[in-house]
C-alpha positions, -999 to +999 in steps of 0.1 A: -190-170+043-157-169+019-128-153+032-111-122+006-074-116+008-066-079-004-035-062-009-029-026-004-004-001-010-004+032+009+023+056-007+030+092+001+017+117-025+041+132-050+054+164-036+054+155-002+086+149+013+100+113+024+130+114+043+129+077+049+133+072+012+160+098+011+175+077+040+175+044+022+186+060-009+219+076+005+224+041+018+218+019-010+242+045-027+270+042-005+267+007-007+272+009-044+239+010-061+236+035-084+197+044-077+181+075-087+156+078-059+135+059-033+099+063-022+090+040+013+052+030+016+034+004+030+019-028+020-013-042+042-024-077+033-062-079+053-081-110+056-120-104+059-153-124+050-172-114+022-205-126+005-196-120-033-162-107-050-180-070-054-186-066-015-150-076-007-137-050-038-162-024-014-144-035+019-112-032+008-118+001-008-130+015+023-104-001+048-077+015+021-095+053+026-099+045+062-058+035+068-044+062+045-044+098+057-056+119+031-038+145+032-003+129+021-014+094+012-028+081-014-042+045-016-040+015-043-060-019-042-033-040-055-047-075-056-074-090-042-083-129-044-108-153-024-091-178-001-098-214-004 
């Protein structure tokens, strides 16, 4: 069965607050990069058989709604290729 490689992003909604970002931010500035804000998420990269391209688009879809919480995550299926 092919194997799928997929690449998700799990970021915090807008409105909700990150103080990790706001960490990284003050610290980036007082290193002496003038940014204008910072947002921390998380990148998953998930190896998993799948029959056909759609039923790994499926799986990925449902391990990304699974992994983020709803209520102040959102999801996005960055990329997603078949491994040789």
């Amino acid at each position: 069965m092919p194997k799928y490689q997929a690449t998700l992003l799990i970021e915090l909604k807008e409105g909700i607050l990150d103080p990790q970002g706001r960490a990284v931010e003050g610290v980036l500035k007082d290193l002496g990069h003038p940014v204008d804000s910072v947002r921390v998420g998380k990148v998953l990269e998930v190896v998993f058989p799948a029959e056909t391209l759609l039923e790994a688009e499926e799986k990925a879809r449902a391990m990304g709604k699974l992994l983020a919480n709803p209520v102040m995550e959102v999801f996005t299926l960055e990329a997603l290729k078949e491994l040789p």
